[in-house]
C-alpha positions in Angstrom: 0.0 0.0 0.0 1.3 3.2 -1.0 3.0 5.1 2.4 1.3 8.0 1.9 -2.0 6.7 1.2 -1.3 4.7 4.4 -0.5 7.4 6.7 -3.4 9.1 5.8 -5.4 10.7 8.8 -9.0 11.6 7.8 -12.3 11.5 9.1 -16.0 12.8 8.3 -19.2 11.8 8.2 -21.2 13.2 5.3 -25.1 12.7 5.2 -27.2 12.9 2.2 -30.8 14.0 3.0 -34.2 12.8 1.5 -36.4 10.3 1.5 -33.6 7.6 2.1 -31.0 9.5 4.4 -27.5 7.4 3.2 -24.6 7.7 5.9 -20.9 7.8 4.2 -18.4 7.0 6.8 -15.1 8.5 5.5 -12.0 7.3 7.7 -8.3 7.3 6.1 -8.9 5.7 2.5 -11.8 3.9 3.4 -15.6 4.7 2.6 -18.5 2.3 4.5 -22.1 3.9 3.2 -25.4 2.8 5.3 -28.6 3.9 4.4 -32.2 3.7 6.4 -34.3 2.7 3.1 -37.9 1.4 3.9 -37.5 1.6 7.8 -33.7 -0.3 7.8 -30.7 1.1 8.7 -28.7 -1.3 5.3 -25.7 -1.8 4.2 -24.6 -0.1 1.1 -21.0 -1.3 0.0 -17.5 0.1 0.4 -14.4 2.2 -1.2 -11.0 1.2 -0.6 -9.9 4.6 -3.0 -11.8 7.1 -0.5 -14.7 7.8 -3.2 -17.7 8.2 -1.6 -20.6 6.3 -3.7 -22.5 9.1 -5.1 -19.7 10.6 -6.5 -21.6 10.8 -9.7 -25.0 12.3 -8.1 -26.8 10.4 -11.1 -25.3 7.0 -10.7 -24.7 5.9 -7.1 -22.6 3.2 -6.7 -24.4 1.8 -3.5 -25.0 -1.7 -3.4 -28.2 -2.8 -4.3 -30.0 -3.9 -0.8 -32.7 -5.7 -2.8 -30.0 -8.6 -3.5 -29.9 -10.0 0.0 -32.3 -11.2 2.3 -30.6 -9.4 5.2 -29.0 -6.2 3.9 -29.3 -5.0 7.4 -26.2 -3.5 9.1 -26.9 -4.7 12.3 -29.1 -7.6 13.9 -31.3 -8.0 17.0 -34.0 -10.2 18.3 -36.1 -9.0 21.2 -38.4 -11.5 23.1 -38.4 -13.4 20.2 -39.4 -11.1 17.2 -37.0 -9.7 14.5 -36.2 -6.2 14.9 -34.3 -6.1 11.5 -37.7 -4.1 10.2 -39.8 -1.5 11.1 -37.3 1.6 12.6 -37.9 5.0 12.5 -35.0 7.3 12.1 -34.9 9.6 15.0 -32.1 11.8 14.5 -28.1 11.6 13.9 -26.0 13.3 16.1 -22.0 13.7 16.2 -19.2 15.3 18.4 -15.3 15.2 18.8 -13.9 13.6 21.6 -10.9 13.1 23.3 -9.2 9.7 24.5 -7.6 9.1 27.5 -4.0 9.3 25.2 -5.5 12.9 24.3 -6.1 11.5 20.2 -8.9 13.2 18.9 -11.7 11.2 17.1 -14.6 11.7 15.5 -17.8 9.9 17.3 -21.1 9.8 15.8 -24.8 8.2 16.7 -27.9 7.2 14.5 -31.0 7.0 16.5 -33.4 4.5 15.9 -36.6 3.7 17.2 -38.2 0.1 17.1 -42.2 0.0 16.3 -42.2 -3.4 16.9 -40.9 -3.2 20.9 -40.7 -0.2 23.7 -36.7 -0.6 22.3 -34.3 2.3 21.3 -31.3 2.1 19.4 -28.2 4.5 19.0 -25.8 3.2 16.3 -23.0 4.0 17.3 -19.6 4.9 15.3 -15.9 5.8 16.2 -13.6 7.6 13.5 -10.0 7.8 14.3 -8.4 9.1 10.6 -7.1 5.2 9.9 -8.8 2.9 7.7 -10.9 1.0 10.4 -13.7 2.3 12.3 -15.2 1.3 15.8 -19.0 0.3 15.7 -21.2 -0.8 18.5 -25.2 -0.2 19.7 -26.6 1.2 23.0 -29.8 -0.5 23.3 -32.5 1.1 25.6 -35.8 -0.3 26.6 -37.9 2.6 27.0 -40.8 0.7 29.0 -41.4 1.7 32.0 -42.8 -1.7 33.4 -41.6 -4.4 30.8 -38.1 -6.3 30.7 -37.1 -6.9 27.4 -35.1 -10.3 26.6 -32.6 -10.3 23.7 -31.8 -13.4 22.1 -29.6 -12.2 19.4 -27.2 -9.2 18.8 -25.2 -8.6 15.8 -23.6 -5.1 16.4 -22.5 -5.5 12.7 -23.8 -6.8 9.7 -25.2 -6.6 5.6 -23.7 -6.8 2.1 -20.1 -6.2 1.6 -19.3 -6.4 -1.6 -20.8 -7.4 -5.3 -18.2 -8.0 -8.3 -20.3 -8.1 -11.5 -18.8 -11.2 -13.9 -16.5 -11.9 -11.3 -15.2 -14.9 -13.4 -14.0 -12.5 -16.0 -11.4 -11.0 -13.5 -9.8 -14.9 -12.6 -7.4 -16.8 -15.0 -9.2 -19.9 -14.3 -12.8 -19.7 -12.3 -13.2 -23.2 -12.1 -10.3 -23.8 -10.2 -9.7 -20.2 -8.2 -11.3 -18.8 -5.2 -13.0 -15.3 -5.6 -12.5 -14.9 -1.7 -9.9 -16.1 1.3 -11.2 -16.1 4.6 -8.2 -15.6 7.0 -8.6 -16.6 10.6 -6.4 -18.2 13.5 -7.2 -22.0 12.6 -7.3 -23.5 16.5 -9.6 -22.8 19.2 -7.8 -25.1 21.5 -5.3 -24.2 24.8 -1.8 -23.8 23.4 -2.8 -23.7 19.8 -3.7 -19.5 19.5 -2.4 -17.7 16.7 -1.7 -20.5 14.0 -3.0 -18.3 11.2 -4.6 -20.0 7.9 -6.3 -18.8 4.8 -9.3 -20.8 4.1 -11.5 -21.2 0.4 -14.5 -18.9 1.1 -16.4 -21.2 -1.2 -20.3 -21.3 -2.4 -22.4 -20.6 0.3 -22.3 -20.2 4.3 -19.6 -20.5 6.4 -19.4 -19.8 10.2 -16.5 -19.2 12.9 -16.9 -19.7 16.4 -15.4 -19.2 19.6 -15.6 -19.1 23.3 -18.6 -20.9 23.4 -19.0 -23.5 20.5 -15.3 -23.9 20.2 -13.1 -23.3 22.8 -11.8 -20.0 24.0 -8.3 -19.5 22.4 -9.0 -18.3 19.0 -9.4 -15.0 18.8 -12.0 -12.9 17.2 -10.8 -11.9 14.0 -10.6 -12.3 10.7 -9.2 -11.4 7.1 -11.3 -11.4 3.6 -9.3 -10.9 0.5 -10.8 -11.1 -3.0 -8.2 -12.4 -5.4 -10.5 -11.6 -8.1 -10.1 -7.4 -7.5 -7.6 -7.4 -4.7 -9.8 -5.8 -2.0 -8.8 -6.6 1.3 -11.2 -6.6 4.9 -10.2 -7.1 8.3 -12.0 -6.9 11.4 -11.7 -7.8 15.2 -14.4 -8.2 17.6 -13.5 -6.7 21.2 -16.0 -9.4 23.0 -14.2 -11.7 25.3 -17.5 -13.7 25.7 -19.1 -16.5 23.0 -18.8 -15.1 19.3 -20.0 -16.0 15.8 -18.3 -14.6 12.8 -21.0 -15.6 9.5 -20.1 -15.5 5.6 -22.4 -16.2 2.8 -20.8 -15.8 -1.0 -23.0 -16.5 -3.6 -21.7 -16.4 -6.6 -24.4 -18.9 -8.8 -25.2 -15.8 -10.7 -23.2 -14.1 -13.3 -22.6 -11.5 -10.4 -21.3 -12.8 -6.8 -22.3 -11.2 -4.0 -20.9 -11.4 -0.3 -22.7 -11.0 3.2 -21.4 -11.1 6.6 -22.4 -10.9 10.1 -20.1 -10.4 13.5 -22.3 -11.4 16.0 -22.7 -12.5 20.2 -23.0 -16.2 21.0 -24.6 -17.8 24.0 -27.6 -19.1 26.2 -30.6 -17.1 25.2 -31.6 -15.0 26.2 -28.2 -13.3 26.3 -29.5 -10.3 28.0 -33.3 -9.2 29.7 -33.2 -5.5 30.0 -34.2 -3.8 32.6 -37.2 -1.1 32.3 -35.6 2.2 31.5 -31.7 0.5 31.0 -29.5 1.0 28.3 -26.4 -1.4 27.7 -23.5 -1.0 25.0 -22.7 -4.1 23.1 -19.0 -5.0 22.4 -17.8 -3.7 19.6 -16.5 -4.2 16.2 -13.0 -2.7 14.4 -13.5 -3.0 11.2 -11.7 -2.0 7.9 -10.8 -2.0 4.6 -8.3 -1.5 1.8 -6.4 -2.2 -1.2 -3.6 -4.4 -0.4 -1.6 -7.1 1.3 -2.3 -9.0 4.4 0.4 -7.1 6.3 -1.1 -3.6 4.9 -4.2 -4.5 6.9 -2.2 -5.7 9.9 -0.3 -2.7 10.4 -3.2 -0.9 9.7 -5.3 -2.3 12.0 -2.2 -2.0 14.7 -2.6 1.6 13.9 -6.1 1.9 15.1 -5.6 0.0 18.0 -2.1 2.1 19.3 -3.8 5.4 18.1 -7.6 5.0 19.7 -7.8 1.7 21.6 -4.9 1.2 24.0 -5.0 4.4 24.9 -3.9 3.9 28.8 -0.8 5.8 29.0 2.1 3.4 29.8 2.7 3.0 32.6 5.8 4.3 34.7 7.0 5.6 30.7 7.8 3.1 29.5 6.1 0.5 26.7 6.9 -3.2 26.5 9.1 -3.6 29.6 11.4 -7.1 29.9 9.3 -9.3 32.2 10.8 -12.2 34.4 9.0 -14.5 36.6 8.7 -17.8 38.3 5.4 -20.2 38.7 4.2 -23.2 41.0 6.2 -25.5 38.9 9.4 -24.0 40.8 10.0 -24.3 44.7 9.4 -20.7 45.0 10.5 -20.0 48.9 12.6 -17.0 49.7 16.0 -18.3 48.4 14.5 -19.6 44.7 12.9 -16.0 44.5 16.2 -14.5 45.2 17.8 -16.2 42.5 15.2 -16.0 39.6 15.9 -12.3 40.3 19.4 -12.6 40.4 19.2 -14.0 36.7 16.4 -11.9 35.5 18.8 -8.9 36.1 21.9 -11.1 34.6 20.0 -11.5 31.4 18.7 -7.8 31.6 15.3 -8.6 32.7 13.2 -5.2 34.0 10.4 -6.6 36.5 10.0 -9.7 38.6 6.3 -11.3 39.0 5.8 -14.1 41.4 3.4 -16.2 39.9 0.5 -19.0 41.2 1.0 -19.9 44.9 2.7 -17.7 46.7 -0.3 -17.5 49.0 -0.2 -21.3 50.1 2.3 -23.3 52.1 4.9 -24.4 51.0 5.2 -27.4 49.0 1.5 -26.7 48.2 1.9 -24.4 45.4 1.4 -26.8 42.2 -1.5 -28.7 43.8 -2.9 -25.9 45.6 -3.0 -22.7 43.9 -6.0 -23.0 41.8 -8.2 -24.7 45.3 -7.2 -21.8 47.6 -7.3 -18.9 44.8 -9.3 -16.0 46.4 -7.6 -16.3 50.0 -5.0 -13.1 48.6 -3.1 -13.1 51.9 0.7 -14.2 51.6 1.8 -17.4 53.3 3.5 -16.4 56.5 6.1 -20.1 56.4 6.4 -19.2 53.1 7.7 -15.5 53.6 8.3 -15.6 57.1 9.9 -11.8 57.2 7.1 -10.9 55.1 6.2 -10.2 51.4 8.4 -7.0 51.7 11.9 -9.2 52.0 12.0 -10.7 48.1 10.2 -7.2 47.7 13.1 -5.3 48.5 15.5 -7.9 46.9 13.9 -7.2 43.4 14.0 -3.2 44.0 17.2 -3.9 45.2 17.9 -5.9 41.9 16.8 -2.4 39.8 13.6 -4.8 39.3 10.0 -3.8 39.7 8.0 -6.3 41.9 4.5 -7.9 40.9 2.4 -11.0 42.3 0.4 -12.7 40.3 -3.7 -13.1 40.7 -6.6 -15.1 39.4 -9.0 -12.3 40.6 -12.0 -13.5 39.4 -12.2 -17.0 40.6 -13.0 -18.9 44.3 -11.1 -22.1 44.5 -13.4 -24.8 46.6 -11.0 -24.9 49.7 -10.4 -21.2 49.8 -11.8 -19.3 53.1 -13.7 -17.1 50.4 -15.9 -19.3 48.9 -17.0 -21.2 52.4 -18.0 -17.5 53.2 -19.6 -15.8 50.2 -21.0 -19.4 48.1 -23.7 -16.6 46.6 -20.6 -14.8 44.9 -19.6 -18.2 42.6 -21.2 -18.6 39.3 -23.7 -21.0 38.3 -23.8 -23.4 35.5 -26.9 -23.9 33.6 -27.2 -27.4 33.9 -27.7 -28.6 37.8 -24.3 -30.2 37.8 -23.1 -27.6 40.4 -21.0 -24.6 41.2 -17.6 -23.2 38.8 -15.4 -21.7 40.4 -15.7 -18.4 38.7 -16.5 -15.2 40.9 -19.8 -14.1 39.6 -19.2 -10.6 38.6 -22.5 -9.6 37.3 -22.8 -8.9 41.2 -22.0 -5.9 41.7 -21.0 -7.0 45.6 -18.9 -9.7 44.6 -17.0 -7.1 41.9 -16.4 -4.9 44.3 -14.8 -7.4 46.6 -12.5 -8.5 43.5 -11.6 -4.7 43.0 -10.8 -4.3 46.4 -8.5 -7.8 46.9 -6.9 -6.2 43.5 -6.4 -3.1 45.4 -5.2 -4.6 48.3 -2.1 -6.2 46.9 -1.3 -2.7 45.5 -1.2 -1.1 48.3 -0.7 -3.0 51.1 2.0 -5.5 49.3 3.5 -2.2 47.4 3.7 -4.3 43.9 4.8 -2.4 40.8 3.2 -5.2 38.5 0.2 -6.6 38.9 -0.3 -10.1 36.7 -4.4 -11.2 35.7 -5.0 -14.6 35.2 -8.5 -16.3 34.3 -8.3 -19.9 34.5 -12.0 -20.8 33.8 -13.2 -23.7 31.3 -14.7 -22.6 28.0 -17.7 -24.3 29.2 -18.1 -22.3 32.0 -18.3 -18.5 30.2 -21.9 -18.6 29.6 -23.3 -18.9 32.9 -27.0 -18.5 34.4 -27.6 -15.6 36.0 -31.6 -15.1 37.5 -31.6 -11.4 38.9 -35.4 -12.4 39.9 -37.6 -11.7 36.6 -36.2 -14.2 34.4 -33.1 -16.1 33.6 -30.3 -15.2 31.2 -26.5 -15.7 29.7 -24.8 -13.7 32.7 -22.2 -13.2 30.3 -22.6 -9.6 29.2 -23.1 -8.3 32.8 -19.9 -10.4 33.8 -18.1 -8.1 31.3 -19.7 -4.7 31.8 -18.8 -4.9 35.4 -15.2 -6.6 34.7 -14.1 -4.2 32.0 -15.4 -0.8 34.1 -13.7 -2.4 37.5 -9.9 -2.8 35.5 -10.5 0.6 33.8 -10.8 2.1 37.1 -8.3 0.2 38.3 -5.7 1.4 35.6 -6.8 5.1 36.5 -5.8 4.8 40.0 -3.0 3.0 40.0 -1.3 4.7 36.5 2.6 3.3 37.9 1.7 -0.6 38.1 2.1 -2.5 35.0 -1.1 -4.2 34.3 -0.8 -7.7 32.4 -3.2 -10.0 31.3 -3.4 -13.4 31.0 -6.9 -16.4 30.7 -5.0 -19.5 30.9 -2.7 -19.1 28.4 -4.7 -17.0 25.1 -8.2 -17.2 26.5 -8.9 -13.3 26.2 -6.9 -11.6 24.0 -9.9 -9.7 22.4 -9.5 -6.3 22.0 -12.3 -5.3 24.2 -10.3 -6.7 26.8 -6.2 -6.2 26.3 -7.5 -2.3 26.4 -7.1 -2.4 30.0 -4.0 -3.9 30.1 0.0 -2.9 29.0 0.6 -6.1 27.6 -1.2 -9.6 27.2 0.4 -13.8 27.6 -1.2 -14.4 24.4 0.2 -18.3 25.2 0.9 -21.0 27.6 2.6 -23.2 24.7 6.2 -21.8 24.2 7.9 -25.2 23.0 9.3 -24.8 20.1 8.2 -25.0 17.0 4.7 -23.9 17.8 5.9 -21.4 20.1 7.0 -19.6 16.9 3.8 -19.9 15.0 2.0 -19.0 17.6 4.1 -15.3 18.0 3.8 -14.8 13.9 -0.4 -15.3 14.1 -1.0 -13.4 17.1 1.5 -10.3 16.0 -1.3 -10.5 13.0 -4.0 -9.1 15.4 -2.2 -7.8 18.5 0.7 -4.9 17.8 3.7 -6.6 19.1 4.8 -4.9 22.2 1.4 -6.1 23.3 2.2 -10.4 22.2 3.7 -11.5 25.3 6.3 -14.5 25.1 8.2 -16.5 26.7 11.7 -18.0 27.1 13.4 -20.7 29.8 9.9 -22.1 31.2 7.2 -23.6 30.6 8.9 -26.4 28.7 10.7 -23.8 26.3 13.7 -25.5 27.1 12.9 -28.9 25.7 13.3 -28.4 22.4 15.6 -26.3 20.0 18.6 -24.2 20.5 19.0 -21.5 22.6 18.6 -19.0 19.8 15.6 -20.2 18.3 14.0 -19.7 21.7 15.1 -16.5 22.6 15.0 -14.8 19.5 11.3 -15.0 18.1 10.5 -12.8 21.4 12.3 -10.0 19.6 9.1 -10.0 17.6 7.0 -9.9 20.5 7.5 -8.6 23.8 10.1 -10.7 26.3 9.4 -12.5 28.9 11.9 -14.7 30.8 12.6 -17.0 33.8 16.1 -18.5 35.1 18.8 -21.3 32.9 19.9 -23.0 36.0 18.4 -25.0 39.1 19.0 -23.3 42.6 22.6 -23.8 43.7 24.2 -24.3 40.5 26.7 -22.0 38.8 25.4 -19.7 35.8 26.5 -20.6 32.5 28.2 -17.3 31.1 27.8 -17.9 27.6 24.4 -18.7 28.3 23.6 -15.6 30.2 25.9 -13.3 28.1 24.0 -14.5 25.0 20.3 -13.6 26.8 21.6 -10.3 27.8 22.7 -9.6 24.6 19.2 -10.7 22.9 17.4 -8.4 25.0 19.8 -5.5 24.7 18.7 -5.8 21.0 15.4 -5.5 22.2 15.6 -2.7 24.4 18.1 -0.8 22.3 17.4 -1.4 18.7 13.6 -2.0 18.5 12.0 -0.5 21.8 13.1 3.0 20.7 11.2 2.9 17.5 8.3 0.3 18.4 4.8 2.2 18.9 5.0 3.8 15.2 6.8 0.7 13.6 5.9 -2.1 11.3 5.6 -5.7 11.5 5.8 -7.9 8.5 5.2 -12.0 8.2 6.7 -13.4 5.3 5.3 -16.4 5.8 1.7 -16.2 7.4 0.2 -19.5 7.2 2.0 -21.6 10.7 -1.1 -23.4 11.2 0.0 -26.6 11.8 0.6 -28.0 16.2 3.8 -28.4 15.0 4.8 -25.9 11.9 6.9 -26.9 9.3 9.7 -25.2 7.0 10.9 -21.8 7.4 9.5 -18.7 9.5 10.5 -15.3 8.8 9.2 -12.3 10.5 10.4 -8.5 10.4 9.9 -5.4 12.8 11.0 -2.0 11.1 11.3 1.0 12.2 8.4 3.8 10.2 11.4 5.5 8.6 13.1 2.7 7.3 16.5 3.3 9.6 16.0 0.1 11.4 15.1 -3.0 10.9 15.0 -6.7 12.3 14.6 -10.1 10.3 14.6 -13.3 12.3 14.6 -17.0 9.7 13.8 -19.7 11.6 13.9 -23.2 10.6 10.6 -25.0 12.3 10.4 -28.7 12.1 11.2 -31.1 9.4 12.9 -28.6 7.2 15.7 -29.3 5.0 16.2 -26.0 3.2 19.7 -25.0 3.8 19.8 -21.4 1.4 17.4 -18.6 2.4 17.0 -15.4 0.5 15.2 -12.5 2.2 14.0 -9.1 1.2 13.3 -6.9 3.9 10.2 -5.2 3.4 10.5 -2.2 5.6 13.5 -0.1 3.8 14.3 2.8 2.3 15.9 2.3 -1.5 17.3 5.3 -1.3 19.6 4.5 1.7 22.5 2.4 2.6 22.5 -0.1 5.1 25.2 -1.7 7.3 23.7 -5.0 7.8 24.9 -7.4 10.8 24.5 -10.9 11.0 24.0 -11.8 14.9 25.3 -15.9 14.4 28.9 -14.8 13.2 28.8 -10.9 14.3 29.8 -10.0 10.5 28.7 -6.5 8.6 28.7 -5.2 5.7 27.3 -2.3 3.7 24.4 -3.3 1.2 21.9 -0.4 -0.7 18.3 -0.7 0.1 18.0 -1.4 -3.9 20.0 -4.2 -3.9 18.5 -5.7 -0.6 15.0 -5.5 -2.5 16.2 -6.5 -6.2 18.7 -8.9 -5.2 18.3 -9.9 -1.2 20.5 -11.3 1.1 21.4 -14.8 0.7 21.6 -17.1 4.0 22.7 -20.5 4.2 21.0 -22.0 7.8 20.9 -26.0 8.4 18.9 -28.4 10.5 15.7 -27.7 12.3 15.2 -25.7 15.1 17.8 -23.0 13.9 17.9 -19.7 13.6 19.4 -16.0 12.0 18.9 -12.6 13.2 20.1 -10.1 11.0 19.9 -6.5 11.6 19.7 -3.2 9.2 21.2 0.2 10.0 20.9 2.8 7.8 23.9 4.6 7.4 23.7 8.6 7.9 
């Protein structure tokens, strides 16, 4: 995509009047048109070129609405009717506003009116200048005596795109796809982020997650047409069950392509209360003419510019985390020397993770049965939390415990006390162990335990977990008129209480985990300063796990990992330490308690994550990523890997190759995709330490050859422009 076109920063809304009002959302290069036609608010089509569709006043370019069944733009079903009929337009209403980051973006509302139910609707749309716009609804019921129960919600929907003759523009129809459908392939534990294209083929095809599937693929996709090269992308920030719908049909001459990003649960997944109005999660969505890493940058745009807009927190972005879990001994003296490493290797923080509330030697079987008791374990710290503390500050470390805040483990002192607080399941086969916060009582116990280990424990980092089955997510909640999916209050409440959170604690690094990837929505990471986006970091899935979820997460935000959980079982030491330079690093110790330190070993860590703090943190928050090879959607990828991070001015750049399993290419050639052609570049090989001077022409017309045997190998070269 062309760098100007790319860095464009425009937004408007432009309305044409009459009988059928048409809304042209203008953001970056994009154009989305709606239009209320017959009492629908429809969809009516897209530019990637920033035309808006009535360019020519006598031949709008809108999509014809007639040619679907559903050309709505948005889906809802109140006490079991269809509302995708029968609005009336109320009024459209717009203002600037200010995040919390101080970026200034453009937010609008459509107000609807139902005739079918007592039910209000304010469309609502977020313009930030990038290509990708934020959409959600507030929903009101406007009774005064009725609950209202809503059994589907679809904050976006309609026709996306027709291509007239669309087997005129393919080489060979019969044997081509007109569309790719892009999505993480897994929804399995320690499978997130292996990224495939899939046939969009003839007919309907549906993605699920979090409550059909399991909870670790994330809500996203890509949509290319091969035919005429337009390219969609689109996340869903729901951490709750989800449902992303195609339908291509393409029997006609002319193919034509619906979609629908919808909720997924028990209905009814909500009953409104008389007078209550509740804002759905919401959808990013985009568009533009290009390649799949034109929309991923793009869409990391959006998020850095509009979406993660905490400020970081103590200054600084993407900070070098070390830690140690139940797996380890974890008294006093183990603590003292994961720190002692984490600061060898040039580690920044130190977390202690599950356990350090229970006895010792009860960590691994214990942590998850006596979660919610948040009091330290006096044997295990007998001079207090504040000794290992001090060590890490001591260390030039900053100190965080870890916490799985919304949970009650069945021994705990907690749950014995407050069983009204635990979640239900739907079917009578008894309690979860998940703290039901759709109370608000129960939340703002949570808030205060959270609160508690801030201040009273003094940690700089505080470390989320969320440790819940899939199973479990959609939960019945009865507030006394009715029964529903407590899911959407669970979040409402959750999301509000770690906003405030970040607000009044702005030092403490905030980090998220669910059991590995089990909410790394966008919805949800936008409290957060970083997000474990894994528990699987044995190599080689490790590594396609860090290329698929740099695809949807910007990468100082992609958590990973090297020396624990197993890392060290397979694969050299490069291999594992170098993918995090792709990511953000975490790390743990390279040798059991009482042994020496191996200095090559450590020398080579702290040299890793120098390149990492020196190199690429400077230039992060406005650089690029770029996957050369996408598809790692096998458990255990095969061939070659390489990924890229440069800098937006082209001075700096990254490029790890990494052989994954079964691979017997020995000769790589790479062409960095982030330089300038106009400059020169010393380029350094990390394996052998060489340089040499290269031009950015020659890099793209004739690229660096690299000869790399056996599996489980890697290269990191780096590019410095010269002055």
């Amino acid at each position: 995509m062309n760098r100007q076109l790319f860095d464009a920063s425009f937004r408007d809304v432009h309305i044409t009047e009459g009988e059928y009002p048409v809304f042209s959302w203008r953001f970056g290069t994009a154009v989305y048109e709606e239009a209320f036609e017959h009492n629908r608010l429809v969809a009516a089509g897209w530019n990637t070129a920033g035309y808006t569709l009535n360019v020519l006043d006598s031949f709008p370019t809108r999509l014809n609405w007639n040619n679907w069944m559903q050309p709505q733009s948005f889906q809802l079903e109140a006490d079991g009717c269809s509302l995708d009929y029968d609005w009336e337009y109320c009024g459209f209403a717009k203002e600037e506003t200010q995040r919390m980051n101080g970026a200034s973006v453009l937010r609008c509302a459509i107000t609807l009116k139902s005739r079918i139910k007592p039910i209000t609707v304010k469309v609502m749309t977020e313009l930030d200048g990038t290509n990708v716009m934020r959409r959600w609804l507030e929903v009101t019921n406007t009774s005064e005596d009725r609950h209202i129960s809503l059994g589907a919600i679809a904050p976006m929907a309609g026709g996306m795109e027709e291509v007239g003759r669309w087997k005129d523009y393919l080489p060979d129809p019969e044997r081509e796809n007109l569309y790719d459908l892009g999505y993480m392939d897994k929804a399995n534990w320690g499978c997130e982020g292996l990224f495939k294209w899939h046939a969009l083929g003839e007919g309907s095809v549906c993605v699920n997650g979090r409550f059909r599937r399991n909870r670790h693929r994330h809500p996203a996709f890509f949509l290319r047409n091969n035919a005429i090269g337009t390219m969609f992308f689109a996340q869903l920030g729901w951490a709750g069950g989800y449902e992303l719908r195609f339908d291509l049909d393409t029997e006609d001459p002319d193919s034509r392509l619906w979609f629908r990003m919808g909720l997924d649960g028990v209905a009814p997944l909500l009953i409104l209360d008389p007078g209550e109005t509740f804002a759905t999660p919401e959808v990013h969505i985009g568009a533009l003419q290009g390649e799949l890493d034109d929309a991923v940058n793009m869409m990391h745009r959006h998020l850095r510019l509009s979406v993660f807009d905490h400020a970081d927190a103590r200054g600084v972005r993407g900070w070098v985390v070390g830690g140690m879990g139940p797996e380890r001994l974890m008294d006093v003296a183990a603590s003292k020397h994961f720190m002692d490493t984490i600061a060898a290797v040039g580690g920044e923080t130190m977390i202690i993770d599950a356990g350090w509330y229970t006895a010792p030697g009860e960590a691994l079987q214990g942590w998850h049965r006596l979660a919610g008791d948040w009091e330290y374990n006096k044997e295990r710290y007998p001079n207090g939390i504040e000794e290992v503390r001090e060590y890490a500050h001591k260390k030039g470390l900053l100190f965080g415990l870890w916490m799985d805040s919304e949970r009650l483990g069945k021994d705990s002192r907690m749950a014995k006390e407050h069983p009204e607080w635990i979640a239900k399941r739907w079917s009578d086969t008894g309690e979860i162990s998940m703290v039901n916060m759709a109370d608000p009582d129960a939340c703002a116990w949570v808030e205060g335990q959270i609160a508690h280990l801030v201040e009273d424990y003094g940690i700089d980092l505080f470390r989320l977990d969320y440790n819940i089955d899939h199973k479990d997510i959609s939960f019945r909640l009865d507030r006394g008129h009715g029964t529903e999916d407590g899911t959407l209050r669970y979040y409402r409440n959750t999301l509000a209480m770690y906003d405030r959170l970040r607000r009044r604690f702005p030092n403490v690094v905030f980090e998220n985990c669910a059991g590995g990837g089990g909410r790394t929505d966008v919805g949800f990471v936008r409290n957060f300063t970083h997000t474990w986006v894994s528990d699987w970091n044995t190599a080689p899935r490790s590594l396609g796990i860090t290329n698929g979820m740099t695809m949807v997460l910007p990468p100082e935000w992609v958590d990973r990992l090297v020396s624990g959980m197993d890392c060290h079982t397979r694969g050299s030491l490069d291999i594992q330490a170098r993918h995090l330079l792709f990511g953000r690093p975490t790390t743990n110790d390279y040798n059991c308690v009482g042994s020496r330190m191996n200095p090559a070993q450590i020398d080579f860590m702290r040299h890793t994550f120098s390149i990492y703090k020196d190199f690429i943190r400077p230039y992060m928050m406005d650089g690029f990523i770029f996957h050369h090879t996408p598809e790692n959607f096998l458990r255990e990828p095969q061939g070659t890997m390489i990924l890229e991070r440069a800098s937006k001015d082209g001075t700096r750049i990254v490029l790890g190759i990494f052989r994954l399993a079964g691979t017997k290419e020995e000769e790589t050639v790479i062409f960095p995709r982030g330089l300038d052609l106009s400059k020169n570049y010393r380029v350094r090989l990390d394996n052998t330490g060489a340089e040499f001077t290269m031009t950015g022409a020659e890099l793209t017309s004739v690229g660096l050859h690299l000869r790399l045997s056996g599996a489980l190998t890697s290269e990191l070269v780096l590019f410095t422009a010269e002055a």
